[in-house]
N, C-alpha and C positions, 0 to 999 in steps of 0.2 A: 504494500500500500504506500503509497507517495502522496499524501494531504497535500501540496505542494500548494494550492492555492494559501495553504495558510502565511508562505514566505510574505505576502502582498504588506502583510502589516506589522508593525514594530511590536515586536515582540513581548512579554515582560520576561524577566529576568531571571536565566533556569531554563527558560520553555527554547524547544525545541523543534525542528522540523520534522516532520514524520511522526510526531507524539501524540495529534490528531487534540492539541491543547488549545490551539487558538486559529482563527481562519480571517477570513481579508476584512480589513474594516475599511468602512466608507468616511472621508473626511468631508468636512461640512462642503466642499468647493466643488464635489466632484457630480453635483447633480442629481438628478432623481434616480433614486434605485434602480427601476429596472432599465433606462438605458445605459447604465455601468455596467450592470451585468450583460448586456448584449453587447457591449461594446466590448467588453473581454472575450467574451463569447467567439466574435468575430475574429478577433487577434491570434486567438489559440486556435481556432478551425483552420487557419492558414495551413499549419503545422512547418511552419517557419520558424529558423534560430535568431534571434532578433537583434544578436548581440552574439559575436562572436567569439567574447570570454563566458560566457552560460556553456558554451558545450564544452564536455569538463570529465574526464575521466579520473577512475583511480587504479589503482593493482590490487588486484584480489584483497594479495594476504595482506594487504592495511589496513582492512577492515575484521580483520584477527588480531590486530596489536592490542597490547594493554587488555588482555582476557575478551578482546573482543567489543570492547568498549564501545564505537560506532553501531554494533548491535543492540543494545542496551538500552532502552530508554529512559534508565534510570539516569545515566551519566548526560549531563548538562553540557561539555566541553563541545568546546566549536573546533570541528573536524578540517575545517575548508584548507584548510593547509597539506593536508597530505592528496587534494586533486592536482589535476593538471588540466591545460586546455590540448584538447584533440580534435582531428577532423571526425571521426566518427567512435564509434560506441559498440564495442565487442559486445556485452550482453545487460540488457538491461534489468534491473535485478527489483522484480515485482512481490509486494509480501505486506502482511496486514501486519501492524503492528499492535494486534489485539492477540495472538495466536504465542506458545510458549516461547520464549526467547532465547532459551538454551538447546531445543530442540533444533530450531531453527538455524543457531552456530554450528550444529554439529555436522547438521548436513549440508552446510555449504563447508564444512573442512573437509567432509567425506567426498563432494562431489567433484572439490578443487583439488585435496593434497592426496585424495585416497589411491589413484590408480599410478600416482609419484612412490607411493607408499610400498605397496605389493610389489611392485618391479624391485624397488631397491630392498624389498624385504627377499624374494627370491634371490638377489644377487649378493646379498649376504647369506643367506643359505648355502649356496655353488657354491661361494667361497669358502666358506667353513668346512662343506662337505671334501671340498678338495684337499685341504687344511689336515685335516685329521686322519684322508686316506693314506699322503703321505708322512703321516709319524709325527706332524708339527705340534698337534694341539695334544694334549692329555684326555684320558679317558677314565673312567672307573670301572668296580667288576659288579656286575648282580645278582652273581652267583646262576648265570646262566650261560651255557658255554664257555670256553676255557677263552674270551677275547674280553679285550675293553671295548666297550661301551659309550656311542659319542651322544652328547645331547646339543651341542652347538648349534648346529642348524637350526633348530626348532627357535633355541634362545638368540640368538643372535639376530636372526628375521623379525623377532617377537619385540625386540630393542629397539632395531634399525624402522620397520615398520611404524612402530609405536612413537619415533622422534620422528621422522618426516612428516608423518601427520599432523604433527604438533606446529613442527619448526618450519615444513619448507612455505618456498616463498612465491607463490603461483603470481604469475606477471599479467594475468590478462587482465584486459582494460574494462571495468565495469563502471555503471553508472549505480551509485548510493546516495541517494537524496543525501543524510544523513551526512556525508563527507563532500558533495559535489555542489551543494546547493550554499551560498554563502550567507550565513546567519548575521553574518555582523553588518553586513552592506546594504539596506534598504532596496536602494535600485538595481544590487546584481539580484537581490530573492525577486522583486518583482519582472526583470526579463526572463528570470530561468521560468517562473511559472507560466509566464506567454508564450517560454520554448517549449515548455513538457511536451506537446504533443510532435513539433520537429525533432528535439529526442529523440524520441522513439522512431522515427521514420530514420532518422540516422543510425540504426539499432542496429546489429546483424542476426543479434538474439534475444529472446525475451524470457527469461528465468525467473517460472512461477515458483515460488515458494509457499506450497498450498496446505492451510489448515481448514478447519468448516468457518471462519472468519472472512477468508480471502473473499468468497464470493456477494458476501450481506455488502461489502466495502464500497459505496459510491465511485471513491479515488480509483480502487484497485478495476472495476469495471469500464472507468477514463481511460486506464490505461490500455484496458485489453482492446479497446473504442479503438483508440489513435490506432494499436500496433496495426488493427486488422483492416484499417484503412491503407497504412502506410504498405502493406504488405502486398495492395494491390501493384505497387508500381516497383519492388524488386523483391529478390527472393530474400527471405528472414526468416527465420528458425525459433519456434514454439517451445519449448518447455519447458517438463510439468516434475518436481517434486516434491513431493511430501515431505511433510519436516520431520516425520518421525522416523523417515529413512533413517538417517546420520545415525541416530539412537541405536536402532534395531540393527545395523551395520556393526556398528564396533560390538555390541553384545552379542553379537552369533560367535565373532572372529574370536574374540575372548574366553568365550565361551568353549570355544572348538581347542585352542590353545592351553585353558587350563583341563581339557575333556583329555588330549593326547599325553601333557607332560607326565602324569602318574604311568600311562605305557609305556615313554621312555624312560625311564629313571627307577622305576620301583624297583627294589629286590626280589628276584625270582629263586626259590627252592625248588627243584622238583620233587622233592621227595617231599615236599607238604604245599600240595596245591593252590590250598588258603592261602598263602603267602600273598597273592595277586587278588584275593578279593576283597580287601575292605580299599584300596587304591581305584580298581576298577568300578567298584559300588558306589564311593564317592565321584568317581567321572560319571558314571551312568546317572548318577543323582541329578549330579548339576544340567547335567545335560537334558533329562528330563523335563525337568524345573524351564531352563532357557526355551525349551521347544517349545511346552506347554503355553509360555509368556508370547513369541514368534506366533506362534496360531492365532491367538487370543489377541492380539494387536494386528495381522493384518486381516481379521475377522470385522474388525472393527474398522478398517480401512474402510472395507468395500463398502461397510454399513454408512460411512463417513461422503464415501462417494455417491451414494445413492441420493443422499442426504443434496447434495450437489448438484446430481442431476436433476431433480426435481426444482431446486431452487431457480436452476437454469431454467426448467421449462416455464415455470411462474414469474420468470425476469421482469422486474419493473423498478424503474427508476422510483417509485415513491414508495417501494418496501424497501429499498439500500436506508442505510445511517450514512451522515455523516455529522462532525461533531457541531457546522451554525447549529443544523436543524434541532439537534440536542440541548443547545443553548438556546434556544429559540430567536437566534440572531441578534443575541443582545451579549458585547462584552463584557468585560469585567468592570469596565470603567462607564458602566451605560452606552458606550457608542455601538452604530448600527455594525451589524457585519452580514455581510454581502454573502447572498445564497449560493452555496458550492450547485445545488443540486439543482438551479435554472441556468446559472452557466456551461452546467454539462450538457444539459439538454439540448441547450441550444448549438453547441457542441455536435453533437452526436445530429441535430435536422441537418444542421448545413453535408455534415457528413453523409451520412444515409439515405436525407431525402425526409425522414420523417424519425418520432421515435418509435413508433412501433412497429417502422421497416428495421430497425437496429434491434430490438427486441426478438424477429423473426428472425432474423440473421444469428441471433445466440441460441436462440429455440435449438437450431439445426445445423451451424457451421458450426459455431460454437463449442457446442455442445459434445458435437462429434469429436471436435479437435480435443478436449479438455478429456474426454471419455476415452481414447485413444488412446492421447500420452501418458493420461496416469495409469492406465493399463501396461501401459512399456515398462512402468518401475522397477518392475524384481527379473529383470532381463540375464541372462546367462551369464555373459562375462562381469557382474553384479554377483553372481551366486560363485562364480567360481573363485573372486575377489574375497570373501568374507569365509570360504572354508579352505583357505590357502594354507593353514596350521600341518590339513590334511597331509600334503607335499611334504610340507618340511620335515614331520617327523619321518617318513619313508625315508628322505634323506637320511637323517639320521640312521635308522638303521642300516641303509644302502651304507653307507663309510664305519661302519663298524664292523662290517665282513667285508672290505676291504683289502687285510693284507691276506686274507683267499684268494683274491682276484689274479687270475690269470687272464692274459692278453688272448692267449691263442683259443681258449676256451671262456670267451667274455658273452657269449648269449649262454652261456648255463651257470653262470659265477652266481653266489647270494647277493651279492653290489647290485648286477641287473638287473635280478628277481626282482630286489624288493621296489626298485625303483618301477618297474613294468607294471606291481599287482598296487602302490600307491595313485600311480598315472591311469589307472583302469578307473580304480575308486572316485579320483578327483575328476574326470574328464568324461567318464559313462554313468556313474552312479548319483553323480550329487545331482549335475543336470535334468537328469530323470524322474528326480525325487520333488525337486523344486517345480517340476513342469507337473506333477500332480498336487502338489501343498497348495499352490498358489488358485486353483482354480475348485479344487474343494474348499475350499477356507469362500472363495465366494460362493460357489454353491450353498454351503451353510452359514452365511452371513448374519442372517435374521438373529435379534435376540429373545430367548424366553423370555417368558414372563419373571420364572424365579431365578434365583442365584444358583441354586442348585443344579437346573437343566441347563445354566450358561456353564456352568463346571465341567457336567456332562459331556457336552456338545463338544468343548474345545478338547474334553478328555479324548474323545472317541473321533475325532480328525485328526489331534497327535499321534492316536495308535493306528489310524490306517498310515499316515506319513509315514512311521516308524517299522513297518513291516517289510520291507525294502532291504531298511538296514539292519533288522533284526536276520532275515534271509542271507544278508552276506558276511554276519559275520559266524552263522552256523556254516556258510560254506568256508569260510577262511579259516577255522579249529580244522574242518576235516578235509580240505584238502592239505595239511602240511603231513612231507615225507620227508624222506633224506635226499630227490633229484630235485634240484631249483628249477630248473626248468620247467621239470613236468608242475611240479608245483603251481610256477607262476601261469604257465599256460591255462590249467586248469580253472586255478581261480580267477585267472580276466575273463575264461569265458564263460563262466557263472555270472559274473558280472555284465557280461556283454547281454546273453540271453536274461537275469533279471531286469537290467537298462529298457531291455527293447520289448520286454510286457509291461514295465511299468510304463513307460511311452504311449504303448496302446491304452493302458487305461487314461493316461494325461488326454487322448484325444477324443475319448469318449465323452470323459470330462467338461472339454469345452464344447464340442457337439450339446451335448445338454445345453449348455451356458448359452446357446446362439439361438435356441428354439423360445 
């Protein structure tokens, strides 16, 4: 969400852009209310830069600095210092600032530093795996076969991962009210607000940041206004994430990371089995626990988008909020302030022709577009990114039967095995798993009535999800022999053939979903 109209007026003290606190007031000189409001009206329909210090970029990650503080609405600090002036606008960065704030940080660190993240997290993996094949790094015993034992890779990715995402420094050029729009300047708030809608036709991308807030947002539907105007005269790029990706992202990866390190690491007896079960039990706990939560929230996605699309179909500017109308156009100070919600309007005829040619235009194009993207969310290389733990630990074991490896017999060494029957797991199994969750979790979206049946519901989705994996790991106990090879062949192709039934059931799945 971009209030943006609010820059027009001098601020008080504290209050900020984007905080949806204060909106344009009318000074006694400037005429009768409504032809100000059409006369801005007019100004922003151009969808013209007025002023060629308004178009104003920032870099990503400086809108991460200081715990993210430009996200914040709590933080009063005027940002304008960390913009610049550019010719245009990598991705425009759309979001209500009613919706959770720290959710909303996470997935934009997920969406900018995460796929920096995994790459340098696997390339400290390699490296460590390499590291410890040959002799360099130390190992421990676990009292299971007569070798040591590496867990480097697992940790080391877990490290390296876990600081990029933090620290690195994404360069692309976005547009933040909140750092782009100049607070302290009268006349620069008042042209950037008559640019917003050139903005956005300067865009290349428009980065929804979507909670059930974004859509009630008058501003946030200006913006969608402008972009899908501007869209007509070159190509620009839609989308749609949820804020509670970022969340659900690092809690799977974490999850899956503290799910494998008790496999690598625990002490193993053969001759007292138990040894591995209260290690295992608490991964299987946790792991539980995370899945149950994963269902249980993007249960509530679809519920959330439903919620959405309806909204969309009933679109009307006079059920949006924004904060005059709240105030009832009166500031603090008793002066008039100027109606956000006829200047859109008027807004939106010049553009469309009418408003409830622009209403039928969200009904249907809209609607489609917004239902689309946030359908793309939980996309493959997304699911393969957040159970990457999977990989590493394989590694791990892969470089601990290492000095086995022979060169001239390297497709039947344990190093290849384990690498082959992890690469099976992470690249057939997980994909396949995720292509049925994500489409049963909508099939069952609906909430009960009671707490109980919602318990239920989610119980009984996480145990068909989990049957997949419960399948392979009965076939990974019983296929181990003393030939790796036959070993590992056998067990990818248990994997391959449960991959490719559970596949069919993912397609039956959305089949349902389309009728």
């Amino acid at each position: 969400h971009s209030p943006a109209m609010a820059a027009m007026a001098p601020l008080p003290s504290g209050t900020v852009i984007g905080a949806e606190q204060s909106e344009i007031r009318v000074d006694g000189d400037l005429g009768p209310l409504g032809s100000e409001e059409d006369e801005l009206a007019q100004s922003v329909a151009e969808m013209e830069v007025t002023d060629p210090e308004v178009l104003r970029v920032t870099e990503a990650y400086q809108a991460f600095e200081q715990f993210a503080a430009a996200l914040r609405p709590a933080c009063h600090e005027n940002f304008f210092y960390k913009s610049q002036r550019a010719e245009s606008i990598d991705t425009f960065w759309s979001h209500s600032w009613h919706g959770p704030q720290w959710q909303k940080i996470l997935t934009l660190a997920t969406f900018y530093n995460g796929l920096a993240a995994i790459c340098l997290g696997f390339l400290a993996a390699l490296m460590m795996m390499l590291f410890f094949s040959f002799g360099l790094l130390p190992g421990f015993y676990r009292g299971y076969y007569d070798i040591e034992w590496s867990t480097w890779s697992l940790l080391s990715a877990l490290l390296v991962t876990s600081g990029t995402l933090l620290f690195w420094r994404p360069k692309n050029q976005v547009f933040l009210d909140r750092i782009c729009i100049n607070q302290a300047n009268q006349k620069m708030k008042t042209e950037s607000i008559l640019s917003l809608a050139g903005l956005l036709r300067r865009s290349d991308t428009m980065l929804i940041l979507w909670d059930p807030s974004w859509t009630t947002r008058l501003w946030c539907l200006f913006e969608l206004s402008a972009f899908l105007k501007s869209s007509t005269t070159r190509k620009q790029t839609l989308v749609v994430r949820p804020i509670f990706l970022g969340r659900i992202s690092i809690a799977v990866f974490l999850t899956l990371t503290a799910f494998n390190f008790p496999l690598a690491t625990a002490p193993f007896d053969r001759a007292k089995m138990t040894s591995l079960l209260i290690p295992i039990g608490c991964s299987l706990l946790l792991g539980v626990s995370v899945g149950y939560w994963t269902v249980s929230t993007v249960r509530k996605y679809f519920r959330e988008l439903e919620v959405m699309r309806q909204q969309l179909r009933d679109i009307s500017f006079d059920l949006t909020r924004s904060t005059c109308c709240d105030l009832k156009h009166q500031g603090p100070a008793g002066e008039v302030l100027l109606c956000d919600r006829k200047v859109v309007k008027r807004c939106v005829n010049i553009w469309f022709g009418s408003q409830e040619a622009f209403e039928k235009t969200v009904r249907s194009e809209v609607l489609q577009i917004l239902s689309r993207e946030s359908e793309r969310v939980f996309t493959t290389p997304w699911v393969l990114g957040v159970t990457s733990p999977i990989v590493w630990t394989f590694m791990d074991f892969a470089a601990s039967f290492a000095e086995n490896f022979e060169l001239d017999l390297w497709w039947r060494s344990d190093t290849m095995c384990f690498l082959l029957e992890g690469l099976s797991i992470w690249l057939l199994a997980i994909p396949s798993i995720k292509n049925v969750m994500i489409p049963l979790s909508q099939l069952m979206q609906s909430k009960p009535a009671s707490s109980f049946a919602e318990v239920l519901k989610n119980a009984g989705v996480s145990f068909i999800v989990s049957i997949p994996i419960m399948i392979l790991l009965l076939c990974y106990l019983r296929t181990r022999n003393p030939n790796p090879a036959r070993r590992a062949a056998t067990f990818s192709g248990w994997t391959l053939l449960v991959s490719l039934c559970w596949s069919c059931v993912a397609r039956a799945l959305k089949a349902r979903l389309r009728r």
